[in-house]
Every structure is written in structure tokens, then in C-alpha cells.
VOVO-490760 format. One line per field, with one value per residue (C-alpha): z, y, x. Coordinates in steps of 0.05 Angstrom, whole numbers, plus 5000, padded with zeros to 4 digits. Example, Ala and Ser with C-alpha at 12.3 -4.5 7.8 and 13.67 -1.06 7.14 Angstrom:
Z = (5156/5143)
Y = (4910/4979)
X = (5246/5273)
This chain:
Z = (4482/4529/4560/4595/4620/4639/4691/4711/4724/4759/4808/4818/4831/4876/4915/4923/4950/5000/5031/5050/4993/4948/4935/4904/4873/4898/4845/4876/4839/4858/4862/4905/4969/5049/5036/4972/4944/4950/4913/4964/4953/4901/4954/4942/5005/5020/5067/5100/5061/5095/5041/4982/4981/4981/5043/5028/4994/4934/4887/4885/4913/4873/4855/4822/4783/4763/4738/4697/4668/4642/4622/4566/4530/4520/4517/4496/4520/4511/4467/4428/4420/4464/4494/4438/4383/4390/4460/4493/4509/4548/4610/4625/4621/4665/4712/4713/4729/4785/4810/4805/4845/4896/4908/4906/4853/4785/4732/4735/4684/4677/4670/4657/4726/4782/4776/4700/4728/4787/4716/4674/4726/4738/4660/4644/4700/4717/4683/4698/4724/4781/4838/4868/4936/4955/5025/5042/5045/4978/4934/4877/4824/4856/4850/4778/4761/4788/4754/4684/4699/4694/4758/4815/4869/4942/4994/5068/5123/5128/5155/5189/5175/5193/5145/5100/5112/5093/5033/5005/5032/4995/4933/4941/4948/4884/4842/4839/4796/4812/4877/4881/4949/4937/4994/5003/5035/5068/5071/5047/5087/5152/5154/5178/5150/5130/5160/5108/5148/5168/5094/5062/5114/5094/5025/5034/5067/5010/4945/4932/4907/4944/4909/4951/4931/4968/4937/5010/5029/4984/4991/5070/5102/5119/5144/5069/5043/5009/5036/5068/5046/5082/5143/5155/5125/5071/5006/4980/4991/4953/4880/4851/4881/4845/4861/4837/4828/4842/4917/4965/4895/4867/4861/4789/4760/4735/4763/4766/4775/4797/4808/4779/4712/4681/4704/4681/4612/4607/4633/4570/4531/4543/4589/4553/4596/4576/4512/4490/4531/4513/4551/4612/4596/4603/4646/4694/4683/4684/4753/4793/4784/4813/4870/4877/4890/4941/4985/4972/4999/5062/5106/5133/5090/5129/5200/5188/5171/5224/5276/5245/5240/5313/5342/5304/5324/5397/5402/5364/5412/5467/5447/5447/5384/5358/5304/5288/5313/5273/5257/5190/5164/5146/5205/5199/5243/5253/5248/5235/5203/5123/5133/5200/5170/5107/5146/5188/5131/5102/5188/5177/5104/5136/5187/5141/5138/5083/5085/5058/5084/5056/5065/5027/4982/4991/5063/5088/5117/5187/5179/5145/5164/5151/5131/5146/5108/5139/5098/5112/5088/5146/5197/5267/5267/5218/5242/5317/5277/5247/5309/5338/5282/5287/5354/5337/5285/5329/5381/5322/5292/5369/5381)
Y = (5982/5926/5933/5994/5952/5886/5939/5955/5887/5864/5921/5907/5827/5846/5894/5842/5787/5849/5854/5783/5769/5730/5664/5607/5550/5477/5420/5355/5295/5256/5246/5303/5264/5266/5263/5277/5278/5362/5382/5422/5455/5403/5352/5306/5285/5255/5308/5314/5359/5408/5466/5431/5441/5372/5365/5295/5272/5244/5275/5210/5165/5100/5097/5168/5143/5080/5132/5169/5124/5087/5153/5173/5107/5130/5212/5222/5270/5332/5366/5428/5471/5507/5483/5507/5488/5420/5420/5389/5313/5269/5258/5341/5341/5290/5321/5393/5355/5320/5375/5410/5357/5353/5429/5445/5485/5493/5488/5487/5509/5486/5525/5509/5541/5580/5634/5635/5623/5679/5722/5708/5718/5796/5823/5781/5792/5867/5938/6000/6016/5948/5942/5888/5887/5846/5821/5861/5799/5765/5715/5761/5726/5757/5818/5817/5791/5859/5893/5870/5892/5959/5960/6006/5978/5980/5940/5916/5902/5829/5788/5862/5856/5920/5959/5904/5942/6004/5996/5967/6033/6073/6025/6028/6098/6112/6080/6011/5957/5901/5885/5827/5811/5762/5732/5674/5618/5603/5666/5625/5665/5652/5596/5633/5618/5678/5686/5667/5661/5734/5762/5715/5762/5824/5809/5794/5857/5909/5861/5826/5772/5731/5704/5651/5623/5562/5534/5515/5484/5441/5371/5365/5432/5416/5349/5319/5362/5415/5473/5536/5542/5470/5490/5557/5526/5572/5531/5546/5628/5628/5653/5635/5588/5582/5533/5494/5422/5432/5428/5375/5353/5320/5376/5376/5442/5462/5509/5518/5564/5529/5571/5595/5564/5634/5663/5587/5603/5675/5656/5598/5655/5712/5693/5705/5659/5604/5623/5634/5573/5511/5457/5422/5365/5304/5267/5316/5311/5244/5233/5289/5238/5183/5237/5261/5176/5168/5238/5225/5143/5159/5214/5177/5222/5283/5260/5247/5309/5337/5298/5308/5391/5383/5345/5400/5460/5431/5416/5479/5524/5482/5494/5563/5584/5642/5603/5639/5611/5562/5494/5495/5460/5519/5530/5600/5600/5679/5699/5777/5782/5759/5740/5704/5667/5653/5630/5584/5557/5531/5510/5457/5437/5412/5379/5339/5384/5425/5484/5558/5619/5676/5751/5811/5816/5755/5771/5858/5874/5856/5790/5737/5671/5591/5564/5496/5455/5383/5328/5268/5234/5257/5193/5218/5206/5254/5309/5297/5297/5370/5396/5370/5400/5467/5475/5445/5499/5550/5545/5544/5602/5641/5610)
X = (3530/3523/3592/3573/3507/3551/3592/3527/3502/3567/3560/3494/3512/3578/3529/3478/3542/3572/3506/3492/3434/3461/3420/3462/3431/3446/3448/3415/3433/3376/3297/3270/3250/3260/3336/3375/3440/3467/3538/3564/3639/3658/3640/3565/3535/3463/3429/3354/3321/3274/3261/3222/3156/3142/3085/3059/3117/3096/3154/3172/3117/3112/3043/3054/3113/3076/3012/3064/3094/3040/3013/3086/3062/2987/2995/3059/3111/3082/3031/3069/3005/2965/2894/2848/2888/2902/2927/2874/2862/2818/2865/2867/2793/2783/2831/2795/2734/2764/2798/2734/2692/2748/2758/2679/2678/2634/2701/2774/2818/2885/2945/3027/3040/3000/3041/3013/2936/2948/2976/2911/2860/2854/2860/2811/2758/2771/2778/2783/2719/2739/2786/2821/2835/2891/2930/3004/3031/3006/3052/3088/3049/2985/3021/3043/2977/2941/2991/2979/2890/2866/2825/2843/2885/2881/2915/2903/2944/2961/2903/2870/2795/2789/2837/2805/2737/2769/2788/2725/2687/2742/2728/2658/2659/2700/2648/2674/2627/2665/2711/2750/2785/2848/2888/2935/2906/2970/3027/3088/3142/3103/3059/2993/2925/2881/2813/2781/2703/2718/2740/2670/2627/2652/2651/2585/2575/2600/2582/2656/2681/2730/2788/2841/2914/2923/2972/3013/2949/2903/2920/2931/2897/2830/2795/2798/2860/2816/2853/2840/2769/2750/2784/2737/2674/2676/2686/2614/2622/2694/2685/2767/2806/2876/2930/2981/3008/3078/3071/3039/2996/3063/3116/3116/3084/3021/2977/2897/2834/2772/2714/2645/2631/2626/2688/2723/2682/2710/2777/2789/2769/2804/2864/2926/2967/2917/2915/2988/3019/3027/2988/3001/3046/2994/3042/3031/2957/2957/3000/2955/2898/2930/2950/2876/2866/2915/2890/2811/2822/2863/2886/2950/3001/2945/2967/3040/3059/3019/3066/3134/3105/3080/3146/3188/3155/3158/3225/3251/3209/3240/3311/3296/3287/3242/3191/3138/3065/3027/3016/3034/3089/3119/3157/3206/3259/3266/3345/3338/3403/3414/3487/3466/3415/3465/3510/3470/3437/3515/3524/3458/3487/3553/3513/3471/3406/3381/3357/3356/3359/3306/3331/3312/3280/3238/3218/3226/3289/3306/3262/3311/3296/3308/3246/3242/3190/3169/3139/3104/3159/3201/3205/3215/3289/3288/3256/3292/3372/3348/3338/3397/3433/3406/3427/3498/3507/3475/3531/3588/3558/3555/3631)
């Protein structure tokens, strides 16, 4: 039987190569940091790397190894059951609660990836007599997540408050008892911030719940690093917040929903994700304390990467290149064309610069793009070769 599906598949992956969409998989034989050690063609190299999602770059800050560290000789290694078995120790409660207290929110329930939180969230909360309304432009595991819930489903225009509006009338008008609105605090293929002070008012407006992904955001968006919700003055009228600890909160994995204390109640007892997953290893745990010490005592890793996105974004714009607006430190570099941007991206790599380029389906058609990704751990030299290497490769790839 499977022969006839493995001529199947290889068509499928030859037709994905032909068209430019292929997305190979680089081995880096060192710590992810501001530079790292690529295999490229058989050849290693140490390269800048601008694609992590490593914003306050503390993959591999020392005080973060120290904390895990210290934590394999007290926890263990990992915890082989799942959190209401005998999963659950004293370091991940202390961490919910300090995520809580940090995120201003009732309870926080931890999860082995956001993806896994964004998963568990809408089964549990919503049925069929519910509907979710979610952003166009919303991470896939928001997606998947409304899948797996019976509620009906609408969708609004990226960031439009007014096709927003719509769609709760046509909710409200189908007989709706619950409405959720979910957005990413941050759209990871462009860098722009929802309106998040403009969604709370209209949620207040037609009786709905607001739920937020902010996973590119908590830890350096916002005056204290509390994300999205901080920045619009909205973090007491924000019902779900989920996120995750793989990005600026140490790049490991882990993911999170802090929110009411009933939903967090419901959620650790009905969430199947929660429930059927084993529990965050409590190195993890134990590290994203030390990381919630090092953003709540100073803001210097904050401002950094504000400069080195700032400088970037200048010079990029400068050299004529189409980035889309923002000052996030997602920073797309708009190419159009997935071979293009393939091809540019392999350019930067000989050059010294990491970086991938996203085509379809990640991003529609017609849109690929590099998306660069600046750190705080970026010094300025850094940040000022990548440019200079962009346009290098720029006029190779135009030769």
C-alpha cells in the first residue's frame, strides 16, 4: 500500500522544491546566541544570526544557565507524568504565581508549549451554542485550537475594528451565549501590534471576552515588558492572555494561559492538552524565574533592543529597502518572490548573516519575505555588518 502513497509524497515534495518553497533546516552547532556556528554546504562557519526568536537574548545568558543548573541537582531532569498525577512540584507553582503577578492576571496555568495552551483553551471554554471570533491574520495554533471547539466561527479583517463589529452583530444576532474575541498581540509575519484599547471597547460594547497571544511581546513590549496589554492600558479588561517561554522569556519552550481564576480552574480541569501532557520540565520552570528577576530589576536588555531595532529599521529603509512599518523587532524585509527571497536568504548566509526566507504557505502568495529578528544581544557592529550585507547580496542577486 504505501508505495503508491510514497510516489505521492515525492511528487508532492519535488512540486513543493520546483516552485521555490522548500524550507531546509540548518544544523547550528552551537548555543543559540547573537552569532552561531551554521553547517552550510558541508562547510561550518560562525554567522550573525538574525531569525531566532531570541529578543533579550537570554538563550544563553549566564545567570539563566547558572538558575538551571542549580535547578537538575534539586528537581531533576524531568517529571514523566502529567500535572495532576504526580507532575506537579513546588518550583512550577511558584512560577505560575509569578507569572501571574507579573502579567496581572488572577492564575496562570502552565503548559509544555503555547501552541498546546492556544490548543486547550477553546474546547474547554466554548460549545456550540458560543463563537469565537478571531483576527485573519492569527498564529496557526489559534487556528487549530478553534478548530478542535464546537462554537461557531467568524473572522475579521486583520486589525479592522469595523469588520470586527460585524461579526459580533452577526454572532450576537445568531444567538450566541458566549463570544470570545482572540487576536495576536503581535502578528509574527509583520511585526504590527493589534489595537488592543479599540477591540476591549467593543467587547465591552456587545458582552465579549477578549482573548490575546502575545507571545512576540511579553518580556520587552510595554514599559515593564508585560506585553501588548501594558502598552494600550488594557491589562485589567483582558480575560486570557496566553504566551509562551520559548521566545524573549529564555527560548526554551513552555507555553502559558494566565487569566480569570475560573477559566485557570476550568482550564486544569478539562483541558486535554493539560491533562494528557506531561509537565513542564522543571528546568525550564526553574530558569523562567530567574528570567522574570533579571526583566522585573532592570529594563537595560528593554532599551537595547529598541536601538539595534531602531538603527536597523533606519538604515534598511535608507538603503532602500521595502520593510514593513513598525518598531518591532520583527522587521520583514518584503521580497514578493519565494525563489527571490530563497535565494537572497543563501546571498546573506555566504556573507556571514543568518536569516530565512518565509514564502507560501507561511505568509499568502506574492508576500515572501526575510524576516529579520534583532536581539538585545546584537552590539551595533552587528546590526550595521547585516545591513551591509544585505545590500552586498542585493546587488549579486540583481547582477
Amino acid at each position: 500500500m504505501f508505495d503508491s502513497v510514497r510516489d505521492d509524497l515525492r511528487t508532492t515534495l519535488d512540486e513543493i522544491r520546483a516552485a521555490g518553497l522548500h524550507k531546509p533546516e540548518r544544523v547550528i552547532g552551537t548555543p543559540q546566541s547573537a552569532t552561531v556556528n551554521v553547517t552550510a554546504g558541508g562547510r561550518p562557519g560562525e554567522v550573525l544570526n538574525f531569525c531566532a526568536n531570541n529578543y533579550l537574548g537570554l538563550a544563553d545568558h549566564p545567570e539563566v544557565l547558572a538558575a538551571a543548573h542549580e535547578a537538575l541537582d534539586r528537581w531533576g531532569y524531568g517529571m514523566a507524568s502529567v500535572r495532576f498525577i504526580c507532575g506537579t512540584q513546588e518550583v512550577h507553582k511558584e512560577l505560575e504565581a509569578r507569572l501571574s503577578a507579573f502579567l496581572g492576571q488572577e492564575d496562570t496555568i502552565l503548559y509544555s508549549s503555547c501552541f498546546d495552551a492556544n490548543g486547550g483553551v477553546f474546547e474547554t471554554l466554548l460549545g456550540a451554542q458560543d463563537a469565537v471570533i478571531s483576527d485573519a491574520l492569527n498564529h496557526a495554533s489559534i487556528i487549530d485550537g478553534i478548530r478542535l471547539s464546537k462554537a461557531r466561527r467568524f473572522r475579521y479583517a486583520n486589525r479592522d475594528m469595523a469588520d470586527l463589529e460585524r461579526q459580533l452583530k452577526e454572532a450576537a444576532e445568531g444567538g450566541a451565549r458566549r463570544k470570545l474575541i482572540v487576536t495576536d498581540g503581535v502578528f509574527s509575519m509583520d511585526g504590527h501590534v493589534a489595537p488592543l484599547a479599540e477591540i476591549c471597547d467593543l467587547a465591552d460594547r456587545h458582552g465579549a471576552m477578549v482573548m490575546v497571544d502575545d507571545s512576540h511581546a511579553v518580556g520587552f513590549v510595554g514599559t515593564g515588558g508585560r506585553g501588548t496589554p501594558e502598552l494600550h492600558g488594557v491589562m485589567d479588561r483582558v480575560d486570557i492572555l496566553t504566551g509562551t517561554l520559548g521566545k524573549a522569556l529564555g527560548g526554551a519552550s513552555g507555553g502559558y494561559v494566565a487569566a480569570r481564576a475560573e477559566i485557570v480552574a476550568l482550564l486544569r480541569q478539562r483541558s486535554r492538552p493539560y491533562l494528557f501532557s506531561n509537565t513542564l520540565a522543571p528546568v525550564i520552570a526553574a530558569a523562567s524565574l530567574k528570567v522574570l528577576d533579571l526583566l522585573e530589576s532592570a529594563d537595560d536588555l528593554r532599551v537595547r533592543l529598541g536601538e539595534n531595532t531602531a538603527l536597523f529599521r533606519r538604515r534598511m529603509t535608507g538603503e532602500g529597502f521595502d520593510i514593513l512599518p513598525g518598531d518591532h523587532p520583527i522587521a520583514p524585509v518584503m521580497i514578493g518572490d519565494a525563489s527571490r527571497a530563497g535565494r537572497l536568504a543563501e546571498l546573506l548566509l555566504e556573507r556571514g548573516v543568518y536569516v530565512i526566507g518565509f514564502s507560501y504557505p507561511v505568509v499568502p502568495e506574492g508576500q515572501a519575505r526575510i524576516r529579520v529578528q534583532l536581539s538585545a544581544a546584537h552590539s551595533t557592529e552587528d546590526v550595521n555588518r547585516a545591513v551591509d550585507a544585505f545590500v552586498a547580496a542585493r546587488a549579486e542577486l540583481d547582477a
